[in-house]
Structure formats: C-alpha cells, structure tokens
Legacy VTK file of the C-alpha trace (Angstrom):
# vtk DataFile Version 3.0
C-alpha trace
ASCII
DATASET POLYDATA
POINTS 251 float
-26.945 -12.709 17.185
-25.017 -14.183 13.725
-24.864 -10.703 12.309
-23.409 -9.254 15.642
-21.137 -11.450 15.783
-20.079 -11.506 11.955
-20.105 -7.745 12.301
-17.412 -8.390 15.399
-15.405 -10.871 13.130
-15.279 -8.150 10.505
-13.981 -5.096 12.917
-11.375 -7.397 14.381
-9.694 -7.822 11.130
-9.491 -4.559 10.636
-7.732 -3.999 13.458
-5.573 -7.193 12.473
-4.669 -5.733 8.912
-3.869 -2.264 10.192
-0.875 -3.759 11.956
0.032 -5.448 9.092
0.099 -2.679 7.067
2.280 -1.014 9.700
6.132 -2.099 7.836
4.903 -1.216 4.621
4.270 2.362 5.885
7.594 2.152 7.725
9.235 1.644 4.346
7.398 4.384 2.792
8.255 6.640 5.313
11.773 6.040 5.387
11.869 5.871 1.391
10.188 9.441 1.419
12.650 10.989 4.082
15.113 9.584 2.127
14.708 11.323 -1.291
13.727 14.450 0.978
17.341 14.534 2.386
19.102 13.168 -0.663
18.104 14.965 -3.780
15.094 17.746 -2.160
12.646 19.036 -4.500
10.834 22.159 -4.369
8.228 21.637 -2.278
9.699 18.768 0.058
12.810 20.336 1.430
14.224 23.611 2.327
16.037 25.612 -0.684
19.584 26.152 -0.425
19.256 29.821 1.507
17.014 28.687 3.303
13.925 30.347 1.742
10.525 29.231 2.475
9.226 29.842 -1.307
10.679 26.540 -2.884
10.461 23.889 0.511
9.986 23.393 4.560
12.498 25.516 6.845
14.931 23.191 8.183
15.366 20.109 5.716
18.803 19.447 5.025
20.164 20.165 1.758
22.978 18.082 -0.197
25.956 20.674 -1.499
28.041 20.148 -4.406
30.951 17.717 -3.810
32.232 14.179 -2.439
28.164 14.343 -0.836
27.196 14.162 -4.276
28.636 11.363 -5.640
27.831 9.331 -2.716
24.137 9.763 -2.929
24.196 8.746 -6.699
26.727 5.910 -5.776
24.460 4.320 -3.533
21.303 5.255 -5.331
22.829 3.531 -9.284
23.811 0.432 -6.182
20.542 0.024 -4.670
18.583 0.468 -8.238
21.040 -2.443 -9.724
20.483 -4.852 -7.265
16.536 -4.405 -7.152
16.687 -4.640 -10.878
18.412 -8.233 -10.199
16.519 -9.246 -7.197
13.116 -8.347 -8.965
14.008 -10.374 -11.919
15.710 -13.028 -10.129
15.336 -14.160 -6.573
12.648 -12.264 -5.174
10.417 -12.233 -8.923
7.071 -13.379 -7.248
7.305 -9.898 -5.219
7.585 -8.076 -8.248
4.250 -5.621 -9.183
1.325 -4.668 -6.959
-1.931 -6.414 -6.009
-4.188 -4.165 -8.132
-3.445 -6.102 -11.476
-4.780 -9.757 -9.731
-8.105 -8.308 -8.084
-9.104 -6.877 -11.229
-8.732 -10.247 -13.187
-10.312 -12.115 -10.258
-13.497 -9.440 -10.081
-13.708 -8.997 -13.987
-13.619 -12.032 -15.629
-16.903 -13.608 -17.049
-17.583 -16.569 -15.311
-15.496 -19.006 -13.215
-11.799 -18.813 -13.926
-10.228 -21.591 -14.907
-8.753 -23.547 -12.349
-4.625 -22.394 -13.823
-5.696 -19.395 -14.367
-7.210 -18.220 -10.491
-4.028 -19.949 -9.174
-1.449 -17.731 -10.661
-3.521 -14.739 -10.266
-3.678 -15.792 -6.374
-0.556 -16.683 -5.805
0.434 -12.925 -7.144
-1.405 -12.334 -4.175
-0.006 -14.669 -1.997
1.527 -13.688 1.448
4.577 -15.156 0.792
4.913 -12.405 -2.308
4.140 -9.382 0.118
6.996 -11.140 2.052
9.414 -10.866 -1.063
8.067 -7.403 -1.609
9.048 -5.833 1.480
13.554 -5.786 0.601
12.159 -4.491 -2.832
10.321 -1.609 -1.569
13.087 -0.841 0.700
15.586 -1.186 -2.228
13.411 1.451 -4.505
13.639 3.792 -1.724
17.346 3.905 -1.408
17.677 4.275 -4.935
15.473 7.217 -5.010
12.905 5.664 -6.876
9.006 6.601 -6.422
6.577 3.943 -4.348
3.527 4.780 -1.902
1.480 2.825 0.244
-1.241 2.758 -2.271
-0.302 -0.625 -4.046
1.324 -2.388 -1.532
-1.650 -1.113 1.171
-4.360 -2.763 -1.316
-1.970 -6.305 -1.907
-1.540 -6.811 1.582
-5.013 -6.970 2.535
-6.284 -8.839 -0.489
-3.680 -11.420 0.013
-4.382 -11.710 4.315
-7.820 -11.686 3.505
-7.390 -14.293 0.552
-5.049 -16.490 3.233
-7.486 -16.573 5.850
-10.200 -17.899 3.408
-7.813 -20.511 1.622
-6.587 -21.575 4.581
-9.763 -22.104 7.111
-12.509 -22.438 4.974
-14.451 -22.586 7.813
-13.793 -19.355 9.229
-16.790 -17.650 8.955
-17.693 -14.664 7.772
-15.523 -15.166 5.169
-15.868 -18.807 4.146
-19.806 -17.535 3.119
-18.273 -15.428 0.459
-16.267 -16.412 -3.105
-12.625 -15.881 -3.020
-12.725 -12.683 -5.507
-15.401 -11.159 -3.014
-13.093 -11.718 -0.169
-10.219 -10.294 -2.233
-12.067 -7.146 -3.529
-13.000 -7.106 0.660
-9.112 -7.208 1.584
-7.683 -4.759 -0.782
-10.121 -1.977 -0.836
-9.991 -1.850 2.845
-6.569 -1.930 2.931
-5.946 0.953 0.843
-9.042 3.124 2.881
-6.767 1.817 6.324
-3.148 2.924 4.763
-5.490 6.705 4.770
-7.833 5.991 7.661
-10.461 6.707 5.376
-13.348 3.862 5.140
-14.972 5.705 2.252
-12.065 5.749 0.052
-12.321 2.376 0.324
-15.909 2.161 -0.574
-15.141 4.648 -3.397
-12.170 2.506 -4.777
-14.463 -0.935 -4.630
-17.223 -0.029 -6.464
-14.767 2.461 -8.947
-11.791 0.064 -9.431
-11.400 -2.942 -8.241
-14.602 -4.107 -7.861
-16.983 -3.268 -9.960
-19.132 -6.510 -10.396
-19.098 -7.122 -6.813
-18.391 -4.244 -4.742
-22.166 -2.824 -3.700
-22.908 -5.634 -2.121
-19.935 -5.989 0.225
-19.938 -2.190 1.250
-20.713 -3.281 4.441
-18.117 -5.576 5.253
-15.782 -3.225 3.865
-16.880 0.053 5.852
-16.481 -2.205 9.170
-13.106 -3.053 8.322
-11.910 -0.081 7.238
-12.982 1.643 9.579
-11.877 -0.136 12.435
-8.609 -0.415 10.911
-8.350 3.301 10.726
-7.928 3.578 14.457
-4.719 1.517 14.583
-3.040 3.187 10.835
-0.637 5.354 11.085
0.365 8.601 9.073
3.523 7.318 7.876
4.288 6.874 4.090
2.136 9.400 2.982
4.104 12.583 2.016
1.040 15.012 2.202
1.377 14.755 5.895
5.603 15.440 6.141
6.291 18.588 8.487
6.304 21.439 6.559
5.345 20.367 2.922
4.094 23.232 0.619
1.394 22.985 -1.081
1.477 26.502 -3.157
-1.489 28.277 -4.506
-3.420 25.589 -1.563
-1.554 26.648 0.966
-3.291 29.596 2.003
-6.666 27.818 2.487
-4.971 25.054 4.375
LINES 1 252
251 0 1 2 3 4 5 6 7 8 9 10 11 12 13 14 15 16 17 18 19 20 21 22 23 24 25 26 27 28 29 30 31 32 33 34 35 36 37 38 39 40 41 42 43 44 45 46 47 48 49 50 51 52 53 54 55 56 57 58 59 60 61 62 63 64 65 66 67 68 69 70 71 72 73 74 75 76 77 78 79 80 81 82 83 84 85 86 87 88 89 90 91 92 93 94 95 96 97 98 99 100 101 102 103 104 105 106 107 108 109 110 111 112 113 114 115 116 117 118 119 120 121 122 123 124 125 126 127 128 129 130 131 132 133 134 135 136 137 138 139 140 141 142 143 144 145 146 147 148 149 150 151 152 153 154 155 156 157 158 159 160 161 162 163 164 165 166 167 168 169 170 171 172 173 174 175 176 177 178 179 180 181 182 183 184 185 186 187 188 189 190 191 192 193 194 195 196 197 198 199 200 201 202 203 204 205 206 207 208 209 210 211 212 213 214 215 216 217 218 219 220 221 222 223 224 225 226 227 228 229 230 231 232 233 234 235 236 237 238 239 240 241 242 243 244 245 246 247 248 249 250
C-alpha cells in the first residue's frame, strides 16, 4: 500500500511540474517565432520568392528598408538591457540548472555546508523567477535559448523546494537532496519533450551519473505523467512547415 501510494505521490508531480514548465515553453515559443519573422533563415521561413527550397510557404519575410533598422534597433535594445539586468538586478537568474546538479551529484562525499548552499540556491525558485524577463529579453534580441536548460532548472529547483521546505513530505523526504535534484531536472527536461526515456537517458548520461540507476523509477513515473500535460511549444522541430533537407523525404 506505501509503494502505491508513493508511486501516486510521484505521478502527481509530474503532472504538477508540467504546468510549471508551461511559461518557459511560452517564452520559447514566442522567442522562436520571433527570430522566424525577424531575421528568417533557410530552413525556418519562406525565401523571398516564395520558394519552398530555402524555408516553409507562407512565413513572412523582412525587406530592405525602415523594417530593417527597426528589427536591429530593438534587437541591440533588448540585448543591452539583458546584458545589464543579468549582471545587475536579476544576476541570481543568470545560467541554467545543469551546472548545480552536476556539482551536487559529482562531488566526493558530503559538500560542505557553503558550498551545497550556493549551488542550491542557483537552483532556487526564486532564480527561475528572475530567469523568466531574461529569457524573454534573449528572445527579442534574437539571441538563441531552448527549453532544454531552463526545462531541467525548473524541476530540480521545484523538486529541491518541496524537499527543503516539508521535510516530511514523503516520498521525497526518504531521499538526499542531490537525489531529489537529479529526480527534478531529468524529468523535467524528458516532460519539456514528453519523452520519459530521454529523461532516463540524460540521468544516468549527464547529470546523474553516481545516482541515477537507482532512481529510474521515480523518474519514469514523473516523466511520464508529466508528458500528458507538456506542450509542443518551444521546440522548433515541431514549427509548421520546417525543412529538414536531405530528412525530409523520409519524414
């Protein structure tokens, strides 16, 4: 009856961090859109007679002129004032959550106590907070961010918050706070692509190595649960009319 009901715990917070994950994929979306309209690349938007070899039918395309030096106004505006915001105000959002898990999984032995704090306070919820105006800054200066990163953050630092917070929440109080980090962000990333077993793969590949084989289960129910409430957006693979060129026969 414990493990059905830990197994219950485990599926509900996947369904929990897919809706978080649901702004973050918002922002990608837009951010990809974006650069699709603003400066199109072959392969994400239409070419300029409309041909079908170099992008999708239909995206619009930006023409020499005053539409020009608009879209490099605003994108030299919005790439300034990340650049300040990032290393100012909003510097605990800075970076992504892959750099903390793999000092929290990797190190020999218990951390010392300075050392785990600043590591989990980079993955502290009140840094995904900071992190959301600077993703949606880097999109509207054309710069390049997935869901990949922020994806694997956010669930390492919900899952991280909900162990910190009630320790007595089980089944997460059971496990160390690395384990229920390395839980959190590889099932966040296999939820961002409602894929359980890319989250299994990047555990026991990346970003936890030391203690991924025994949380595969865990991990799997999460996922995989979460996968029923993610959403497509933010991943540019699955934009309307995206060529894929010698693949896109096959496909």
């Amino acid at each position: 009856m414990a493990n059905l009901a830990a197994a219950l715990i485990w599926l509900l917070l996947g369904l929990a961090l897919a809706l978080l994950e649901w702004p973050y994929q918002a922002l990608s979306e837009l951010g990809f859109r974006l650069q699709r309209w603003g400066w199109p690349l072959p392969g994400l938007a239409a070419s300029a007679d409309g041909g079908a070899g170099s992008g999708s039918a239909g995206a619009a395309v930006i023409t020499p002129g005053p539409a020009v030096l608009l879209v490099f106004s605003a994108s030299a505006s919005a790439s300034a004032l990340l650049c300040w915001l990032a290393w100012g105000p909003l510097a605990a959002g800075r970076g992504g959550g892959v750099a903390p898990l793999l000092a929290l999984d990797r190190t020999p032995g218990p951390l010392p106590a300075a050392v785990e704090a600043s590591w989990l306070e980079k993955l502290s919820l009140r840094s995904q907070l900071q992190r959301l105006p600077l993703m949606l800054l880097t999109h509207l200066g054309g710069l390049a961010v997935g869901v990949e990163s922020p994806s694997v953050a956010i669930g390492a630092s919900a899952f991280v918050a909900i162990r910190r917070h009630w320790s007595r929440f089980r089944p997460l109080a059971a496990l160390p706070l690395p384990a229920v980090a390395v839980i959190g962000g590889a099932a966040g990333l296999g939820v961002a692509f409602r894929s359980p077993l890319l989250a299994v793969t990047y555990a026991l590949e990346e970003v936890g190595r030391r203690s991924g084989v025994r949380l595969l289960g865990p991990m799997l129910l999460v996922a995989g649960s979460g996968a029923l409430l993610s959403t497509p957006l933010g991943q540019p693979a699955r934009l309307a009319g995206l060529q894929f060129g010698a693949l896109a026969a096959p496909l």
